[in-house]
Backbone as CSV, one residue per row, in Angstrom:
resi,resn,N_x,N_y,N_z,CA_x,CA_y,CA_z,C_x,C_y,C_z
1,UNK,113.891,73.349,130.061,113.929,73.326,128.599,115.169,72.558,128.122
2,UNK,116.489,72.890,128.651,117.360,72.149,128.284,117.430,71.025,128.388
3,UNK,116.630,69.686,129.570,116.454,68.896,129.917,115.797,68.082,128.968
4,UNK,115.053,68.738,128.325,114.166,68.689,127.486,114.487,68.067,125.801
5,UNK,115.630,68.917,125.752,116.334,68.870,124.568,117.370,68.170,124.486
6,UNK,117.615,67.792,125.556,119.502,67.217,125.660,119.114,66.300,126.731
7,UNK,118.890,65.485,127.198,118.641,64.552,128.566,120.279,64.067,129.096
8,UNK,120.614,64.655,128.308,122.445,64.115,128.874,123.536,65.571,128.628
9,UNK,122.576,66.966,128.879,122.744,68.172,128.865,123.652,68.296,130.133
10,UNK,124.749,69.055,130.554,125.715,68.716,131.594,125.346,70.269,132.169
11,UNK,125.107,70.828,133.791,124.742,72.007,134.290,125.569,72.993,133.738
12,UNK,124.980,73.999,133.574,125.417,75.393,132.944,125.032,76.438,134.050
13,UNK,126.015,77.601,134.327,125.826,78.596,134.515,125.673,79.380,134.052
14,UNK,123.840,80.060,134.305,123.467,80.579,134.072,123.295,82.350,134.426
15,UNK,123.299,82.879,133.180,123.518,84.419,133.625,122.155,85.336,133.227
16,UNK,121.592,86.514,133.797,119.882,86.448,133.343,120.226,88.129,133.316
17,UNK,119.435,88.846,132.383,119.850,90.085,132.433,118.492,90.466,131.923
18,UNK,117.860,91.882,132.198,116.546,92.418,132.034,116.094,93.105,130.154
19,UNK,115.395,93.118,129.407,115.046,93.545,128.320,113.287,93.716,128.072
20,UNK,113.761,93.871,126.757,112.470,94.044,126.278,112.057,92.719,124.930
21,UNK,111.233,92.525,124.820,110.206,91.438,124.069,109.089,92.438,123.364
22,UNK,108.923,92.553,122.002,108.081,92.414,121.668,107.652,93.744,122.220
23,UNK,107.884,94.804,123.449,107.961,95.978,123.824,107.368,95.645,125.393
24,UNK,107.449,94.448,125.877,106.952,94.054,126.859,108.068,93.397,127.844
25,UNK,108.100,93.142,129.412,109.784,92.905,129.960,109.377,91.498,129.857
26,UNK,110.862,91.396,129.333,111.591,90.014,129.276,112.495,89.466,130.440
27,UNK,113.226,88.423,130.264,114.541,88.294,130.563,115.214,87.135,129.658
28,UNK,116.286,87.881,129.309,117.280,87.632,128.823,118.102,86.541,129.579
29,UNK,118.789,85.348,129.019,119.422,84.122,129.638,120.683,83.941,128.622
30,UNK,121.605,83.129,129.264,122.828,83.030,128.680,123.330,81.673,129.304
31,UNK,123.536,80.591,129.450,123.994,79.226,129.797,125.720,79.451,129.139
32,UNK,126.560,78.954,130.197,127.854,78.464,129.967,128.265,77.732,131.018
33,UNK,129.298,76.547,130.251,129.817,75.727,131.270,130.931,76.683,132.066
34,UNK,131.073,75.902,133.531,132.106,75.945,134.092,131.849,77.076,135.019
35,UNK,132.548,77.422,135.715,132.312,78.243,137.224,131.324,79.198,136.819
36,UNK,130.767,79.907,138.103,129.984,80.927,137.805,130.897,82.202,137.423
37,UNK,130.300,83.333,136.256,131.236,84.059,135.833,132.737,84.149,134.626
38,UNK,131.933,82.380,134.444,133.202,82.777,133.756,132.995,82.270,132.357
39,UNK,133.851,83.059,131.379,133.469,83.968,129.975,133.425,82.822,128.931
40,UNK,133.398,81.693,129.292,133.573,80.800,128.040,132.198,80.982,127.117
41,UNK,132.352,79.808,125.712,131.463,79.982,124.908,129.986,79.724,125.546
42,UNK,129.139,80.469,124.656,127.615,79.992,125.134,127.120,78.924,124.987
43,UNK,126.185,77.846,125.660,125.821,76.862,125.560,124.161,76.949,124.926
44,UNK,123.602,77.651,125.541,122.372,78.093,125.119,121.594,79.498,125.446
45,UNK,120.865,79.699,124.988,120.328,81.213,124.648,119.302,81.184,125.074
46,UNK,118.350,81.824,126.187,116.880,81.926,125.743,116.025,82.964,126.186
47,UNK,115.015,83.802,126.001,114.194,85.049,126.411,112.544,84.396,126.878
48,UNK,112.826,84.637,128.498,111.457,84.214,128.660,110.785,85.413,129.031
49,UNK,109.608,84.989,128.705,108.120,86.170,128.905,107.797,85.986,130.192
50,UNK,107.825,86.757,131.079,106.995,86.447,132.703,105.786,86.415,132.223
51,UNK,105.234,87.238,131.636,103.909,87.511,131.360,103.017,86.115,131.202
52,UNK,103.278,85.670,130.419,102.720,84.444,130.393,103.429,83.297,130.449
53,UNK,104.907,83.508,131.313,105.318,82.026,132.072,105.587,81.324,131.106
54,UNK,106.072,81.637,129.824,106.856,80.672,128.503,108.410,81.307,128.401
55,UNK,108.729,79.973,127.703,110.111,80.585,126.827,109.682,80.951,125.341
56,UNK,109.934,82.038,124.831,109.677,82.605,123.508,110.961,82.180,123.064
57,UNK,112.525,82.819,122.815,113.353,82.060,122.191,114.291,81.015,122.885
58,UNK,114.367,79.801,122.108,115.504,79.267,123.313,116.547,78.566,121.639
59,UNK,117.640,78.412,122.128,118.977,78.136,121.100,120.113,77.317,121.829
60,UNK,119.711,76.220,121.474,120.914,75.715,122.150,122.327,75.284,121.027
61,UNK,123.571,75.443,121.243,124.197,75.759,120.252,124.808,74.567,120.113
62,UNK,125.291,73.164,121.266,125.446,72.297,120.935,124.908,71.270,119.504
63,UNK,123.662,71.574,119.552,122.765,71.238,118.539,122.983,71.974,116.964
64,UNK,124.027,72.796,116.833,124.112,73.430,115.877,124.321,72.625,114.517
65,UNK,124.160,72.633,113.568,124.532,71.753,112.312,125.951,71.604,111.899
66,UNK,126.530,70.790,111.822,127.998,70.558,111.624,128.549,69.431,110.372
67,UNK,127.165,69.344,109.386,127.449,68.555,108.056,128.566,68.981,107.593
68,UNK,129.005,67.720,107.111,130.191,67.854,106.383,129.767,67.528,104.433
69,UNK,130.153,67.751,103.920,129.975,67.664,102.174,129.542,66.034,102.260
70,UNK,128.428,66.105,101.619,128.316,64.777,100.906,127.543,63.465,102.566
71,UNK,127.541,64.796,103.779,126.897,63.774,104.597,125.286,63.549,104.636
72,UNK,124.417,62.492,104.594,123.120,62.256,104.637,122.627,63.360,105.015
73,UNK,121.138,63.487,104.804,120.503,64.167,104.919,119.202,63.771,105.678
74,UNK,118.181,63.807,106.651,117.163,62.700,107.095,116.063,63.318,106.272
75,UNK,114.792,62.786,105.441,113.993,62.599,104.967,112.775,63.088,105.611
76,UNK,111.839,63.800,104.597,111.273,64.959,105.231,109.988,64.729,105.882
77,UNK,109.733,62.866,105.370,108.806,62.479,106.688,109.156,62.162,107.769
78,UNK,110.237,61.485,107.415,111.206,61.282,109.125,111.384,62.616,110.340
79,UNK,111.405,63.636,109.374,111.999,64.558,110.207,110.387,65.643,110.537
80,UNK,109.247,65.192,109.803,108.099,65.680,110.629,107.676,64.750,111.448
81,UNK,107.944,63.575,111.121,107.493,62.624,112.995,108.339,63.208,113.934
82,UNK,109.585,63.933,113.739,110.672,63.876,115.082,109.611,65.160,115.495
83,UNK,110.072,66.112,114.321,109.315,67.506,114.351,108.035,67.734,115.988
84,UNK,107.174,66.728,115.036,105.644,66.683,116.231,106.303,65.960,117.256
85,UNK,107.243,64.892,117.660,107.602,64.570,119.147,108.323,66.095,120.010
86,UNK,108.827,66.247,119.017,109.825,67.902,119.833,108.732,68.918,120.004
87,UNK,107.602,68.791,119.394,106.543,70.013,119.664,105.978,69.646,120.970
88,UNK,105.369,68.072,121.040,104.502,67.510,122.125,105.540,67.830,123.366
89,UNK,106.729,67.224,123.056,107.909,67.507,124.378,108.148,68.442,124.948
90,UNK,108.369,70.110,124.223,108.834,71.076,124.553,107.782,71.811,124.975
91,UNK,106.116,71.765,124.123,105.383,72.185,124.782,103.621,71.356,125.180
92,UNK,104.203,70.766,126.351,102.850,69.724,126.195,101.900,70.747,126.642
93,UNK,100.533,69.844,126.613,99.452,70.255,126.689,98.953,71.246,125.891
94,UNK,99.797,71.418,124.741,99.179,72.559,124.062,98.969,71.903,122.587
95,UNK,97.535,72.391,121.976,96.927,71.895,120.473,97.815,72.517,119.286
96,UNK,98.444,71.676,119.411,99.820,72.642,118.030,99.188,71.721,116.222
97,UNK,99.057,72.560,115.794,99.123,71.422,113.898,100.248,71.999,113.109
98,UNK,101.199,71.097,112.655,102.239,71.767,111.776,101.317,72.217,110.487
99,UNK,101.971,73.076,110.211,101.520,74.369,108.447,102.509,73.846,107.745
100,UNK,103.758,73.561,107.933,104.667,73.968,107.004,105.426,73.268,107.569
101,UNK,106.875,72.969,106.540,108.064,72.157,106.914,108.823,72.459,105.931
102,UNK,109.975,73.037,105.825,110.789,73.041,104.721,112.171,73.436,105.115
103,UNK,113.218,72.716,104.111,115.030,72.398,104.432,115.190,73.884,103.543
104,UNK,116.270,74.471,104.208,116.962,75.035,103.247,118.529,75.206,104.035
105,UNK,119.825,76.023,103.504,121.240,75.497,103.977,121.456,77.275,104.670
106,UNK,122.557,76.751,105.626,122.883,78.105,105.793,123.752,78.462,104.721
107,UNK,123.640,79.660,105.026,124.304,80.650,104.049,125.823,80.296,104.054
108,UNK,126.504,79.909,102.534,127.810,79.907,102.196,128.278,78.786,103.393
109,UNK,127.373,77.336,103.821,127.825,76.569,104.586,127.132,75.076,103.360
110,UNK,127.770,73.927,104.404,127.546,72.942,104.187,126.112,72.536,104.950
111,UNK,125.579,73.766,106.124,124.432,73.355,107.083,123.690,73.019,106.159
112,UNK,122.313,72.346,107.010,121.049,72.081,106.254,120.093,71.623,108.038
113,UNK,119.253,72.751,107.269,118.416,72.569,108.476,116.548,72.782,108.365
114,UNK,116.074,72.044,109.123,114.493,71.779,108.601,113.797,73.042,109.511
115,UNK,112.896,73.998,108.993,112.292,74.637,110.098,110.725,74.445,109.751
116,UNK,110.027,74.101,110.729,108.617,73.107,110.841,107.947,74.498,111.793
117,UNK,106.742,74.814,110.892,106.100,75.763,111.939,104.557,75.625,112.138
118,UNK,104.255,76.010,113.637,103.410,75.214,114.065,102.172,76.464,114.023
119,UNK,101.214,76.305,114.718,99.893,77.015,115.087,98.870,76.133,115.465
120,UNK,98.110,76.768,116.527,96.399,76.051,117.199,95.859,76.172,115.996
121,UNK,95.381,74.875,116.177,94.296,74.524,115.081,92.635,75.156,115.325
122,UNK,91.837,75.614,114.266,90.638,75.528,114.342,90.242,76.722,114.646
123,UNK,90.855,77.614,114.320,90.980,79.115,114.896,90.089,79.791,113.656
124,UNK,89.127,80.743,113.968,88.756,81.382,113.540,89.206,82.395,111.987
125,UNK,90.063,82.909,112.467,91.202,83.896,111.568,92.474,83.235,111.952
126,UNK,93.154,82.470,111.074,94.662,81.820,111.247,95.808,83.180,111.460
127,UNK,96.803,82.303,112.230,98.286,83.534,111.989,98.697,83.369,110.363
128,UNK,98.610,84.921,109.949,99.648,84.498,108.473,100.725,84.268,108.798
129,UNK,101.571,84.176,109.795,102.922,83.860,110.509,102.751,82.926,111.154
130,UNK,102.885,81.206,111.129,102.514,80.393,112.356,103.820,80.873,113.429
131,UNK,103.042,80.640,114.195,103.700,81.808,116.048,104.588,80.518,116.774
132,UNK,104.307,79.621,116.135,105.550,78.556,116.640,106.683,77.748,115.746
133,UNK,107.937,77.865,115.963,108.401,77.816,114.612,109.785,77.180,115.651
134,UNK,110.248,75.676,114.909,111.427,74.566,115.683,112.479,74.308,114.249
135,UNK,113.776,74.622,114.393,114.841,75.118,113.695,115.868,72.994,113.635
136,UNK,115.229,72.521,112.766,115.989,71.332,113.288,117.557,70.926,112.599
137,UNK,118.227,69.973,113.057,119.813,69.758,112.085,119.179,68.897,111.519
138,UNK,119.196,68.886,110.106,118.955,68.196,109.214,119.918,66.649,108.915
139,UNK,120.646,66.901,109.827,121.577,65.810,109.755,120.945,64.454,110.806
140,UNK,120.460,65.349,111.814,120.796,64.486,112.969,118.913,64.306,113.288
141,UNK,118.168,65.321,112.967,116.860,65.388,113.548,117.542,66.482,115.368
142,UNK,117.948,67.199,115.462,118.480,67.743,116.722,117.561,68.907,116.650
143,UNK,117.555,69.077,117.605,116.656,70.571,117.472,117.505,71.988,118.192
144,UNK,117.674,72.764,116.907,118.621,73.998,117.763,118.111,74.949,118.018
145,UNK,116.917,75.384,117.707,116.369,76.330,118.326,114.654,76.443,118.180
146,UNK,113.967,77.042,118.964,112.491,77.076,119.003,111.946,78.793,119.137
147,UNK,110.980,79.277,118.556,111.098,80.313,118.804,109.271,80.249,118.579
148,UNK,108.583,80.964,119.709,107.158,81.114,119.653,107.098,82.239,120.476
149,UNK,105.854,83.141,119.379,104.893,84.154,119.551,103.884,83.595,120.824
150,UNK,104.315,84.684,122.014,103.224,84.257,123.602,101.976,84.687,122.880
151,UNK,101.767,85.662,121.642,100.302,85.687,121.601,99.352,84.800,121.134
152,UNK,99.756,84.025,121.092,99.129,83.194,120.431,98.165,82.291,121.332
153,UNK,98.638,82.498,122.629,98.030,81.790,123.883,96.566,82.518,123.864
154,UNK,96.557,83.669,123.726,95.078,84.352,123.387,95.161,85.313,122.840
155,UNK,95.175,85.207,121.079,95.119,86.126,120.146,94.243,87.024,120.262
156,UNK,93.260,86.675,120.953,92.117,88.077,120.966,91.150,87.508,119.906
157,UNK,89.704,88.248,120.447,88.219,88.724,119.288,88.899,89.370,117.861
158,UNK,88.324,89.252,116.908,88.593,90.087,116.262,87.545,91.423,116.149
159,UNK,87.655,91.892,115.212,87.118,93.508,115.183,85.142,92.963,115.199
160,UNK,84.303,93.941,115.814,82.797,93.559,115.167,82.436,93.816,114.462
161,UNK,83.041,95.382,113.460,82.834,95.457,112.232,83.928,95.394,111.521
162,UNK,84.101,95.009,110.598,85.663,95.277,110.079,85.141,95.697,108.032
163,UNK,86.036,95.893,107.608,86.048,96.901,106.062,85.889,95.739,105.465
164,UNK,85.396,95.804,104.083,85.173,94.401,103.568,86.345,94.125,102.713
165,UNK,86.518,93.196,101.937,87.977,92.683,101.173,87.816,93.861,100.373
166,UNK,86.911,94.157,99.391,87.485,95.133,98.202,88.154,96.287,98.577
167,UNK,87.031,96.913,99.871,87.965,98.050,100.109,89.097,98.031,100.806
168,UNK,89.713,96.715,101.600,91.027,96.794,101.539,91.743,96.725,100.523
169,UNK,91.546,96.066,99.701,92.185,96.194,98.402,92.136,97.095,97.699
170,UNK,91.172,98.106,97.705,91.649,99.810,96.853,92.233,100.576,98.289
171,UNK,92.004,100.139,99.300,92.770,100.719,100.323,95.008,100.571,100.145
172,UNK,94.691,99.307,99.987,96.047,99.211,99.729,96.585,99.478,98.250
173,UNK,96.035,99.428,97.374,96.383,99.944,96.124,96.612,101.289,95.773
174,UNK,95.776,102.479,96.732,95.921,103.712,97.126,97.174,103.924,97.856
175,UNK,97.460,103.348,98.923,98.604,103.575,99.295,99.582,103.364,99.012
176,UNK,99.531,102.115,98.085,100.935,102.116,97.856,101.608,102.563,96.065
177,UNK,100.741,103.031,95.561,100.873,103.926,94.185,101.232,105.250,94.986
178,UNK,101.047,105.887,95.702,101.425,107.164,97.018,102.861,106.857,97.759
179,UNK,103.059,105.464,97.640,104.509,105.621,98.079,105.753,105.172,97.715
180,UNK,106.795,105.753,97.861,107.690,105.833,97.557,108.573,103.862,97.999
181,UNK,108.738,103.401,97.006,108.770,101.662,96.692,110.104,101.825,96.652
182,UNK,110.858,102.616,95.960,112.258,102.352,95.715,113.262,102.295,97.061
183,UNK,113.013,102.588,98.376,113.610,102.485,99.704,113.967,100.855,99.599
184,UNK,112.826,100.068,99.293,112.548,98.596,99.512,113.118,98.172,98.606
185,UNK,112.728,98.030,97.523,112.880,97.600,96.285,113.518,98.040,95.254
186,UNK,114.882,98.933,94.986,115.521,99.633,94.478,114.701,100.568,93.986
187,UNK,115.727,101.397,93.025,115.429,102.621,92.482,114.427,102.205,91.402
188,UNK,113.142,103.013,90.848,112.195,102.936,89.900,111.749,101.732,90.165
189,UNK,111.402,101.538,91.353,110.576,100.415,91.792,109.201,100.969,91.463
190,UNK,108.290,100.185,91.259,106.572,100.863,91.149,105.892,99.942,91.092
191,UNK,104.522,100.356,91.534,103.356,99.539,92.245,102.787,98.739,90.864
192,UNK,102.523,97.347,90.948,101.764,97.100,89.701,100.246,96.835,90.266
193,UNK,100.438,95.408,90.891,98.922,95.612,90.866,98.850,94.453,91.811
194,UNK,97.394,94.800,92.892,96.840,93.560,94.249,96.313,92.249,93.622
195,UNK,96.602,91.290,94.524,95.768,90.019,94.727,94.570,90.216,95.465
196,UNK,93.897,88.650,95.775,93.065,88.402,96.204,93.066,88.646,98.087
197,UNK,92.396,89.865,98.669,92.813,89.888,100.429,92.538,88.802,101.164
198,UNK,93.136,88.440,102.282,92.397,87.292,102.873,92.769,87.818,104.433
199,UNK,91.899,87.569,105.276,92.295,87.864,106.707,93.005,86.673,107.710
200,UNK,93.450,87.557,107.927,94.642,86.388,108.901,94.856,87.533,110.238
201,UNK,95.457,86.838,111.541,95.958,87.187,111.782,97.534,87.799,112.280
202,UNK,97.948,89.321,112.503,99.463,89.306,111.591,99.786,90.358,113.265
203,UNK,101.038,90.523,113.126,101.892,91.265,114.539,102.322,92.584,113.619
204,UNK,101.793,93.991,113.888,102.213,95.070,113.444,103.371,95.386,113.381
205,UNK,104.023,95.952,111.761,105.411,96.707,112.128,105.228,98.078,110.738
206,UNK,106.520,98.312,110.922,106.681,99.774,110.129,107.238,99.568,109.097
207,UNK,107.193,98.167,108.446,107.396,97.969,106.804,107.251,99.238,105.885
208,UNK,107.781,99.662,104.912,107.549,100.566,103.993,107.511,101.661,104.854
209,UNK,107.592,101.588,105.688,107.183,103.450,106.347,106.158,103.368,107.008
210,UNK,105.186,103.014,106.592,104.226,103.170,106.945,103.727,103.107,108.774
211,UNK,103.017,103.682,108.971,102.710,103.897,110.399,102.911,103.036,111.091
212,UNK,104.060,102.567,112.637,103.847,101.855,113.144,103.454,101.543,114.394
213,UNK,102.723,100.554,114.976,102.205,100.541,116.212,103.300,100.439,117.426
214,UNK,102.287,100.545,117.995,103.161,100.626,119.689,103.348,99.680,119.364
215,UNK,105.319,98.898,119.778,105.710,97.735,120.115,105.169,96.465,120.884
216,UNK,104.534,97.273,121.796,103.599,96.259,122.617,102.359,96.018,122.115
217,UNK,101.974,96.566,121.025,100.866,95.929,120.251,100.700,94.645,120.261
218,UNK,99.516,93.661,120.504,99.132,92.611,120.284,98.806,92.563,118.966
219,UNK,98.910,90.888,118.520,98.405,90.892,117.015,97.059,91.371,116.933
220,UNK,97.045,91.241,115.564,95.527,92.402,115.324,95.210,91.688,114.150
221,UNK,93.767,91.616,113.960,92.790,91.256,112.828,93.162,91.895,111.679
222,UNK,93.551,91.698,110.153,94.173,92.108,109.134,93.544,91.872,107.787
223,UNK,93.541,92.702,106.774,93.421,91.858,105.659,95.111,91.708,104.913
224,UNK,95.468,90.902,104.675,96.517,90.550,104.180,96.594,90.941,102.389
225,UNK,97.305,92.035,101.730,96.853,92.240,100.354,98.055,92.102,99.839
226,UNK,97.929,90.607,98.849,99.394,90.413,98.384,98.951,91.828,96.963
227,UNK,100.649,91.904,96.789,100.853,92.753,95.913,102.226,92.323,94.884
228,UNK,102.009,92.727,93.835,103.156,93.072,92.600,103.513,94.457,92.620
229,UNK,105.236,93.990,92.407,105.385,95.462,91.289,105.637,95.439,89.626
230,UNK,105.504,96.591,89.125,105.581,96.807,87.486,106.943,96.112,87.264
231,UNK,106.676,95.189,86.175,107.755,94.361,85.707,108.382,93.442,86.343
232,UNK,107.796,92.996,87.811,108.606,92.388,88.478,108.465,90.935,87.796
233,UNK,109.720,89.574,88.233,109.108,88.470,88.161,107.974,87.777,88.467
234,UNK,107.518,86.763,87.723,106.529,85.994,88.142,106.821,85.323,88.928
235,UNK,105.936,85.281,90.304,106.134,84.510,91.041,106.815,84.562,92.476
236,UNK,106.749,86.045,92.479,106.922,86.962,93.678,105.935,87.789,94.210
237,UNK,105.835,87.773,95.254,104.543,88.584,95.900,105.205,88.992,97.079
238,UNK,104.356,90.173,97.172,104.728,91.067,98.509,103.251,91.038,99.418
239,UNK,103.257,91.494,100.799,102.229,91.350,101.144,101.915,93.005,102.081
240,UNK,101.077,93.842,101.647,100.229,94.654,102.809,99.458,94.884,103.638
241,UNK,99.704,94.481,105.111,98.767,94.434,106.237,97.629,96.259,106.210
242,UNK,96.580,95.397,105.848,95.426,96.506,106.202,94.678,96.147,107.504
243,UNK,94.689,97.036,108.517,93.872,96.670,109.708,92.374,96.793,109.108
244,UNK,91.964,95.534,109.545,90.278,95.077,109.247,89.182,95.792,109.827
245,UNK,89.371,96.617,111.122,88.437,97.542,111.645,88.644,99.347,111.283
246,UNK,90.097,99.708,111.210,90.164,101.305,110.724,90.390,101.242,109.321
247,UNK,90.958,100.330,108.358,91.598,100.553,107.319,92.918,100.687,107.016
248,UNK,93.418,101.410,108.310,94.913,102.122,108.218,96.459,100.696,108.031
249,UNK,97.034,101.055,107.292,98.048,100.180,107.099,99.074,99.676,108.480
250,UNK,98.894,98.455,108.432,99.909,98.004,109.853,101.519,97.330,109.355
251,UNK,101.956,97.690,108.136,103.093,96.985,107.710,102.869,96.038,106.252
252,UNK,103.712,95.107,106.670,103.336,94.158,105.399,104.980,93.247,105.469
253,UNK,105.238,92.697,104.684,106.450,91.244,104.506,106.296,92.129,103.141
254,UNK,108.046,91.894,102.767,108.414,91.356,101.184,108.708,90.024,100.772
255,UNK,108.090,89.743,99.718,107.909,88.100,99.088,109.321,88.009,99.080
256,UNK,109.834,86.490,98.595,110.604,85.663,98.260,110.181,85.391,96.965
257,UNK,111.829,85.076,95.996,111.285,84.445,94.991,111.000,82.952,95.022
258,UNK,110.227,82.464,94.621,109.681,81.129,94.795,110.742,80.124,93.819
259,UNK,111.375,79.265,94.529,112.229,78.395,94.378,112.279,77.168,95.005
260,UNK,113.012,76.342,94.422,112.765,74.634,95.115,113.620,74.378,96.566
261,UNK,113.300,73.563,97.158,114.680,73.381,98.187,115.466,72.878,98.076
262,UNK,116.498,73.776,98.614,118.222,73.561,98.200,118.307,71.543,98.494
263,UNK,118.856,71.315,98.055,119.098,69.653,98.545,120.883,69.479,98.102
C-alpha cells in the first residue's frame, strides 16, 4: 500500500498489534522510520481485515496537508481525475463509481482537503454511506488517507419480504415522538415531522438509544426515514434507519446544516 502511494516511500518499521474492526479481528499497524523499536513519529497507520485480505484504514501522514494562507488550491475536476487514478491504483480490479467529491478545511487550520467517495456500481439497494471513501491534500492532489467498508465486497440478499415505505414511516414517526430527542439535540428538542423513505443499504448502530446490533453485524437492508425537528432550520435533516424485514429501528445519522464549500 505504501508503495502504492509514495513510490519514493523510504522502509519503515513496522509494528502490528491485535484488535477489533467493526467487532470482527483486525490488526492494527504502525510504520516508523529508523531501527526496529524505536519511538519516533508515525509514518503511516493502517487496520487490515484478515477476513477478507484488505486494508480497511490506511493514513499515511507524510501526505498530510501543510497549506500555507493564500496557497493554490487544485480544481475539482483535476482533483476527480487524480481521485479515479488513486482508486484504480490502490484498489485494482475492483468496479468502483465516485458518488460524491467535496473540499472542506480542517478545523481552525489553513488545511483543505478533497474527500471523494466511492461505491460498486449497479447494485440493487445502494450504500447510503459509500463504503469507500480517499481523504486527498487539496494542495498537492496527495492522498492521506483511504478508508473502506470490507462489506461491501458482498453486501448480502436483501430481506424477501420487507415492510413497505409507509409503514416505515409511521414506524419511525412512532418512535421517535416516544423518545426522548433532547440527549441529541439539546434540551426541548421535539419530533416534527418524516420525509420521503428510501432503501439503501446502511451498517447498524445505537444512535438515539435505540437498540443496537451486535458489532459484528453486517450491513442490513433499511428504509432510510429522513426526519425534522419542531422549529428546526430549513434545510437540515436527520435520518432513521428502519430495518426493512422486522421494522425495528437500527440507528440513524444526524443531518448537517447544508452549506457551500469552504474555499
Amino acid at each position: 500500500m505504501r508503495r502504492r502511494v509514495d513510490a519514493q516511500a523510504p522502509p519503515l518499521q513496522v509494528s502490528r498489534w491485535e484488535r477489533l474492526y467493526h467487532g470482527r479481528p483486525a490488526v492494527e499497524l504502525k510504520g516508523r522510520p529508523g531501527a526496529a523499536g524505536d519511538s519516533g513519529p508515525v509514518h503511516e497507520y493502517a487496520i487490515y481485515d484478515p477476513e477478507t485480505g484488505r486494508v480497511a484504514t490506511y493514513v499515511y501522514f507524510p501526505h498530510a496537508s501543510t497549506r500555507r494562507a493564500g496557497e493554490p488550491i487544485i480544481s475539482l475536476s483535476e482533483i476527480s481525475t487524480r481521485a479515479d487514478v488513486l482508486a484504480r491504483t490502490l484498489l485494482p480490479g475492483d468496479a468502483l463509481t465516485l458518488v460524491s467529491i467535496q473540499r472542506y478545511r480542517a478545523s481552525g487550520q489553513e488545511s483543505f482537503y478533497y474527500e471523494a467517495r466511492y461505491a460498486p456500481p449497479q447494485l440493487e439497494i445502494p450504500f447510503f454511506d459509500p463504503p469507500v471513501r480517499l481523504l486527498l491534500d487539496a494542495s498537492t492532489g496527495r492522498l492521506f488517507r483511504l478508508d473502506m467498508d470490507s462489506d461491501w465486497l458482498q453486501p448480502g440478499a436483501g430481506p424477501r419480504a420487507r415492510i413497505s415505505r409507509q409503514a416505515a414511516g409511521r414506524i419511525a414517526a412512532l418512535l421517535l415522538r416516544q423518545r426522548d430527542l433532547s440527549g441529541a439535540f439539546g434540551e426541548g428538542a421535539r419530533f416534527g415531522k418524516i420525509g420521503e423513505p428510501e432503501l439503501f443499504l446502511v451498517r447498524p448502530n445505537a444512535w438515539l438509544g435505540f437498540h443496537a446490533e451486535d458489532p459484528a453485524a453486517r450491513v442490513r437492508v433499511a428504509w432510510v426515514v429522513p426526519f425534522t425537528l419542531a422549529g428546526e432550520a430549513a434545510g437540515r435533516q436527520h435520518s432513521l434507519f428502519v430495518d426493512a424485514s422486522g421494522g425495528h429501528a437500527l440507528g440513524g445519522i444526524a443531518g448537517q446544516d447544508d452549506a457551500p464549500l469552504a474555499r
